[in-house]
N, C-alpha and C positions, 0 to 999 in steps of 0.2 A: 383410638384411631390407628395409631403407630403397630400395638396388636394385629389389628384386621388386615392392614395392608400386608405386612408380614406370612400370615396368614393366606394370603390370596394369593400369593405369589409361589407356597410352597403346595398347595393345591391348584394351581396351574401346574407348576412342575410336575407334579404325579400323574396329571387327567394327559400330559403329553408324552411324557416319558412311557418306553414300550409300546404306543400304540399306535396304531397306523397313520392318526395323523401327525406325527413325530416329525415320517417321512417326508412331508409336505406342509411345514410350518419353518417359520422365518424365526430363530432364537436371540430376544435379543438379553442382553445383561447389563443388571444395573450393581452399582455398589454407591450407598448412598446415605448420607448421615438420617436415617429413619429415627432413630430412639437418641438419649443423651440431649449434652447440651446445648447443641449448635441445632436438635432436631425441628424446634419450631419455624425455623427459616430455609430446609431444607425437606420435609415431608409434605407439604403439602404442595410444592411440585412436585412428587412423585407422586402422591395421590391423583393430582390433575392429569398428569400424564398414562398413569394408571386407567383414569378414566376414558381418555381418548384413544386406548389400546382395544381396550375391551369395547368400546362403542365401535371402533374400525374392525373388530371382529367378528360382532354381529352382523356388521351389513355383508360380512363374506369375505375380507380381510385384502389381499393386495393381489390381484392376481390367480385369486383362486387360494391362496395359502394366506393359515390363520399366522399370527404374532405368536409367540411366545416370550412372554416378559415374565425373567427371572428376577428377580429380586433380591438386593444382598445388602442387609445393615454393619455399615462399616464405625459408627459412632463417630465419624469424623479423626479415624485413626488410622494412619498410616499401615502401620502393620497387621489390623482389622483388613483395609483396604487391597494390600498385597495379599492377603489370602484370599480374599472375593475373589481379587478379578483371576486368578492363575484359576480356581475353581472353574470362574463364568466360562475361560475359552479353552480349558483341557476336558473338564467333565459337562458342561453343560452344553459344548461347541458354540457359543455364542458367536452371531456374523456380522454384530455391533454392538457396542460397549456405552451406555453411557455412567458420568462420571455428574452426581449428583452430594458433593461434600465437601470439607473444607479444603482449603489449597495445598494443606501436610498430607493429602493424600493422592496426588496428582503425583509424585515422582514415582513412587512402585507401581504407579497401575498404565502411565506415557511408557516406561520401561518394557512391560509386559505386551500390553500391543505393539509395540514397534518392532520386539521380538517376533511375534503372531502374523505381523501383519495385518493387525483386523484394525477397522476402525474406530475412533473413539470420539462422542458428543460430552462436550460440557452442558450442561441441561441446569441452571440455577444456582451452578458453582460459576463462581465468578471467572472470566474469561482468562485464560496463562495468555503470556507474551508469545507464545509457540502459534497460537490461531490468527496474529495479527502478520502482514504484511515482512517479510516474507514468509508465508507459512509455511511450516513442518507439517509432509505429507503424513495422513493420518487423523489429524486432531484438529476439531471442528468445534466452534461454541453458538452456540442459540443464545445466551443470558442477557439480559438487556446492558448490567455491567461494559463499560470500556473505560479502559484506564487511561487517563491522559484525557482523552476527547471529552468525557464530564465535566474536568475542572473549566478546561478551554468553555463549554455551554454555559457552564455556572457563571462563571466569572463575567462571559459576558453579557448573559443578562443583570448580574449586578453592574456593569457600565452602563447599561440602558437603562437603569431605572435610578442610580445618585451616581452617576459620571465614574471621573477615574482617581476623583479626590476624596477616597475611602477608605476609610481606616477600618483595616479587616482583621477579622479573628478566627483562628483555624481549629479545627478538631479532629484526631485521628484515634482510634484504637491500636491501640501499641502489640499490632502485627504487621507481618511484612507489605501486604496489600494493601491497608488502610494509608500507613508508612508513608510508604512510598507516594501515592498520590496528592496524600495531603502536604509532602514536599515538592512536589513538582507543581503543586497550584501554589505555593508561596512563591518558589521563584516565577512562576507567570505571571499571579499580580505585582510584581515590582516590573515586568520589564513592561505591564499596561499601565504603568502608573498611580496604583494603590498603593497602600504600603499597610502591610501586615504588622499589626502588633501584637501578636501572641499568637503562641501553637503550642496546645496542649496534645499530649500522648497519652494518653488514657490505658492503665492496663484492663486486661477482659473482667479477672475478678475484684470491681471497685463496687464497696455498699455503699460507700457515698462519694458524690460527684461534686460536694459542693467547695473542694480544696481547688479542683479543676477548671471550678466555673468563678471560685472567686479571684480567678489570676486572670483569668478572662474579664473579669465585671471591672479588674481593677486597670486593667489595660482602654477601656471606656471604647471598645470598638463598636461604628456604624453597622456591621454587618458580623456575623460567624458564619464560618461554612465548615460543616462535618462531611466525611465522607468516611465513612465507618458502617458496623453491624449498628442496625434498627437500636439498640440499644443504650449506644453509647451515644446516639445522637438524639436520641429523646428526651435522655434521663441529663445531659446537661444543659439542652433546652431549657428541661423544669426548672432545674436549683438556678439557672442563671434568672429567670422569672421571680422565681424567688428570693433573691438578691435585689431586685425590683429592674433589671435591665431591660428597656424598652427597645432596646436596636430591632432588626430587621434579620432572622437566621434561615439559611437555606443548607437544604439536605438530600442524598441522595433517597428518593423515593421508592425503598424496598417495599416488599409484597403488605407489610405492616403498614404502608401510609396512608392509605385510604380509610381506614378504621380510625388511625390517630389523628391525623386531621381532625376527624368529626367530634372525637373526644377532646381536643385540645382547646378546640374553636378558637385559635390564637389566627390571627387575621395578619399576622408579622411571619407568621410559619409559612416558609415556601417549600414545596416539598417537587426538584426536577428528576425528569425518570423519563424511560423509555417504552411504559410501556398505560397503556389506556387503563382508567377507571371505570369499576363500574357503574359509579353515580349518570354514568354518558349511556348505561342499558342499551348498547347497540346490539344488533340480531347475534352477534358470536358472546355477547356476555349472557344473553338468553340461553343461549347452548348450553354454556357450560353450566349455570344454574342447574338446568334442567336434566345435565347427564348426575351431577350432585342429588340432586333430590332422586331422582329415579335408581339409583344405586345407593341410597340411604347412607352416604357419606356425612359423616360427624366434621368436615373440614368446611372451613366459609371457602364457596365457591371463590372470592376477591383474592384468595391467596393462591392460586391455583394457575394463574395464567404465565407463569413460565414452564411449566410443565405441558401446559397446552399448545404451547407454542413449538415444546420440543416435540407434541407427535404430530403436529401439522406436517412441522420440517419431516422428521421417520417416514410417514405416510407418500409425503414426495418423492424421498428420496427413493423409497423402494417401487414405486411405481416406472421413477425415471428409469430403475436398473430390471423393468419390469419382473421383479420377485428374484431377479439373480444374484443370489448373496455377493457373489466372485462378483458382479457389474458395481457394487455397489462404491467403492471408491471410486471410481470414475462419476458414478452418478454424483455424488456428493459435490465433487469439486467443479460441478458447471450447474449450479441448482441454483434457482429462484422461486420464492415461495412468498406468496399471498395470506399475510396474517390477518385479515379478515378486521385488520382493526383495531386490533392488540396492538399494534407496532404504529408507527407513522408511515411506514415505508415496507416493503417487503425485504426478505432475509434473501440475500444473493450471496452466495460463495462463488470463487472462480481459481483457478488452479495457487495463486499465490495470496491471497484472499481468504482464509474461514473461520472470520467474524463476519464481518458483511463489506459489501461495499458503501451503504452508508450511513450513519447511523443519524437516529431521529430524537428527538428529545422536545418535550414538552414542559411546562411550570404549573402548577397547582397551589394553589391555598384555598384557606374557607372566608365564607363571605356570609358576614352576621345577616345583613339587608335578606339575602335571600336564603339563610341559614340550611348554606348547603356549600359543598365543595365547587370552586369557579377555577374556570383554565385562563390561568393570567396571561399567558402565551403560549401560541398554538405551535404545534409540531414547524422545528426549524431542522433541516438537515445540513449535516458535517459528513465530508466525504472520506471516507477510510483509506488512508494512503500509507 
């Protein structure tokens, strides 16, 4: 998979490069952990994304002008990263940047456009503190991620479901973003009246999690909550199961959770997120099925909708600025866009605003009786201030 995308990106680049429609195409550039370690969580929203360029190209593209999406494998490495993007907007001209990687790679490439001027999407990287309230002109995020406002969701549906007399257990990957959140949901379950008994920090390369989870089993918590990579919050789910811990564990629901749910069939497993399943097959999951199969894409369409969602938003954006590279910052910063479903809500940016102005959040688990994934609770919105 990782191959072909790569591949299609450098033969886009050649079929536009020199030729007349050069002159009359919109370039945009991506630098994106495609290949390596971190790639399974970050290529197949560029794949999805991929596909909604090239579908927006066929119908005749924005205005009369095609896309051009360049494509650039950073491995989730900063200095991989700072060479894409100085490439994307000296040699490629690119007249939006997105940033599809891990967060070691957001400082050279913020640096770079704010040098340029041009603008930049988070597109599946998790959102910086730069896109949130007051935002830094420039730098916009689509990712269903928000930091802070998840715990604040999570937490409070764990009041709503065993009050505020719960004895809670935390999980973090021992990076700065995992970190951090999973500290600042400790201190908010004490000031709602839980009380935390264990927080484990998990580093990235552990072969086994069951040191992690028997500190956790031994602390006898009602509830855990992870908010980390798909990984580290599955694989201590398991060993803590296997320890035979029965509590109740809730997770932030990466592009991964729809599959693992249905593998796991743990009916204790809440898995909240912001962004729709496709077990709900509404008309935009059909779509995107169907641009996957018709372009013989080796990726499950189910991982694919934050990359869909970022060329929903691209698509708006350059409409709003009807095709004018130069409009397109102002387009960006007064833009509301209609996720079709994907979202709870649609994606508004406004000049101090680009995350959104609200964010929407749903709960998931699987449900033996009807041995299928159920929405324990429906889209609740929090307002982005």
């Amino acid at each position: 998979m990782f191959a072909r995308i790569g591949m299609t990106a450098a033969v886009a680049a050649t079929m536009f490069a020199g030729s007349a429609l050069a002159q009359n195409a919109i370039t945009i550039g991506l630098s994106g952990s495609l290949t390596g370690p971190s790639s399974g969580s970050y290529a197949p929203a560029v794949e999805g994304l991929r596909l909604y360029i090239d579908k927006l190209n066929k119908a005749g593209g924005v205005g009369g002008k095609q896309i051009n999406l360049v494509l650039q494998d950073d491995q989730g490495q900063a200095s991989k990263a700072g060479a894409n993007i100085k490439k994307l907007l000296t040699q490629d001209n690119a007249s939006l940047v997105i940033n599809a990687s891990l967060s070691a790679t957001y400082g050279p490439m913020i640096q770079e456009v704010q040098r340029a001027n041009i603008p930049m999407i988070f597109a599946g990287a998790v959102c910086p503190k730069e896109v949130y309230p007051p935002a830094q002109p420039l730098l916009y995020c689509t990712t269903a991620f928000a930091a802070q406002y998840d715990s604040r969701a999570t937490l409070d549906f764990v009041k709503e479901k065993s009050g505020t007399a719960v004895k809670l257990g935390l999980v973090a990957m021992a990076i700065p973003v995992s970190r951090g959140e999973i500290d600042f949901a400790e201190g908010l379950s004490k000031e709602m009246g839980m009380q935390p008994v264990d927080k484990e920090i998990v580093p990235p390369p552990t072969p086994d999690y069951t040191p992690f989870a028997t500190k956790l089993n031994d602390a006898a918590p009602d509830w855990v909550y992870a908010w980390a990579p798909w990984v580290t919050e599955v694989k201590t789910l398991e060993s803590l199961r296997k320890l035979g811990w029965q509590g109740s564990y809730i997770t932030w629901a990466h592009l991964e959770a729809e599959g693992e749910l249905a593998r796991l069939k743990d009916a204790k497993l809440y898995a909240i997120g912001a962004n729709s399943l496709f077990n709900e097959k509404l008309p935009v999951h059909a779509e995107i099925v169907e641009a996957a199969k018709a372009a013989n894409s080796s990726t499950n369409p189910n991982l694919m909708t934050e990359g869909w969602i970022a060329g929903l938003v691209i698509e708006a954006a350059l409409k709003a600025a009807n095709g004018d590279p130069a409009k397109l910052q102002d387009a960006l910063s007064s833009l509301k866009v209609d996720t079709k479903g994907l979202r709870g809500g649609p994606i508004e940016w406004t000049k101090d605003n680009h995350f959104r102005t609200k964010q929407y959040y749903r709960v998931y688990r699987w449900n033996d009786g009807k041995s299928d994934i159920e929405i324990v609770k429906d889209w609740v919105g929090l307002d982005v201030k």
